[in-house]
N, C-alpha and C positions, 0 to 999 in steps of 0.2 A: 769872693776874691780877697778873704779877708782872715788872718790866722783864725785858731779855734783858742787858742789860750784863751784864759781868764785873767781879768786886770791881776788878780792875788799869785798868777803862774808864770814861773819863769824856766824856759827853756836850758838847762846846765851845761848838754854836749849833746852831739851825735859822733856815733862811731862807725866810719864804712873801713872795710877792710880793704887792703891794698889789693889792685888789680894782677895779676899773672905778668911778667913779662910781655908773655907772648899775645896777651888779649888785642882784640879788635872791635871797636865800634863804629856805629853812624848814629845819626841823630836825623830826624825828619821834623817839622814843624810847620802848620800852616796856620795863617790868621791873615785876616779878609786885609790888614791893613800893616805896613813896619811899627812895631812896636805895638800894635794890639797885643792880648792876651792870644794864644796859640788856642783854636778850634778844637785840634789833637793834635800832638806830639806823641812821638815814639821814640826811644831810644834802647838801642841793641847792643848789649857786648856778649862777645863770644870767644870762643878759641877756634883751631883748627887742626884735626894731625890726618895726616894721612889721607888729605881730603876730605874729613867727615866734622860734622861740626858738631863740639866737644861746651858742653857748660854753656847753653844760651841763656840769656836774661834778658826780657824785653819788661818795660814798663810803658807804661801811656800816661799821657795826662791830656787832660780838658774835655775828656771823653764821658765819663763819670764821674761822681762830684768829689772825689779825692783821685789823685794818681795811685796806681797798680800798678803791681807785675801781671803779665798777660800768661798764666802757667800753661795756658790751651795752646798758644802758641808755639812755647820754649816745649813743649811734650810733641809735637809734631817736629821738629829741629834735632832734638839732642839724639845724637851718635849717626845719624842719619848722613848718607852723602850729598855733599852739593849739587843744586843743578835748581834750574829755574824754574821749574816741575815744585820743588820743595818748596822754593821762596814764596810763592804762591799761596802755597796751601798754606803754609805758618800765615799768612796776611789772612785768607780768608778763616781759618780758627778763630783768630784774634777778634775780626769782625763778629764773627758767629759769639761769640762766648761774654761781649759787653754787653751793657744796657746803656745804651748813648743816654745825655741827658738831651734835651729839649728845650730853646729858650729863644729867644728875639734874634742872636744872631744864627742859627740852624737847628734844622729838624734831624731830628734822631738819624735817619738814615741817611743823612750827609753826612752825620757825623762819622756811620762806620762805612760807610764808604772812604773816610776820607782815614783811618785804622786800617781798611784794608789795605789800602796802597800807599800809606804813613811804614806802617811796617813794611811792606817791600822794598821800599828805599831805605829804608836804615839800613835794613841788609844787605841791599845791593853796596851801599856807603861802607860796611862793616866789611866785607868782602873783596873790595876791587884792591 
């Protein structure tokens, strides 16, 4: 829970590139208590044309001992048409494709359980 810098290191910038217009997200987060640290988070942004959803990005965090993008996921989504059949499968990818970590507050397999359907609510969130 604690940066990786070194006392001699100092962070200068980060640069994210501006979202699309048209983007959509949700965010999902759980943790046993308000204001704990999040068990696992997910966050989704996407596009949509035509029905189909166009440039997905999911990341997680508290799953693995750094946050990721979840590519196994966002490869199951992109160009694909909506429907809840989809939503689905990108959640259980995502679960299939971590290595939860393991510690005092949950075991591995709560944790991607809790990725599987972390991810389905972002989406559903990214979507409505």
């Amino acid at each position: 829970m604690m940066t990786a810098l070194q006392e001699n290191e100092l962070l200068a910038a980060v640069r994210l590139p501006l979202l699309a217009d048209d983007a959509r997200f949700g965010f999902f987060e759980f943790s046993r208590r308000a204001g704990d640290f999040g068990l696992t988070m997910a966050l989704v942004v996407l596009r949509v044309e035509n029905g189909r959803i166009i440039d997905p990005r999911i990341g997680l965090g508290g799953v693995e001992d750094r946050p990721a993008r979840n590519e196994a996921a966002e490869a199951v989504l992109a160009g694909e048409v909506i429907s809840d059949a989809l939503l689905v499968a990108a959640g259980e990818a995502a679960a299939a494709s971590v290595s939860p970590m393991e510690d005092i507050h949950a075991p591995a397999s709560y944790r991607a359980h809790l990725v599987k359907n972390g991810v389905l609510s972002a989406l559903r969130k990214a979507l409505s």
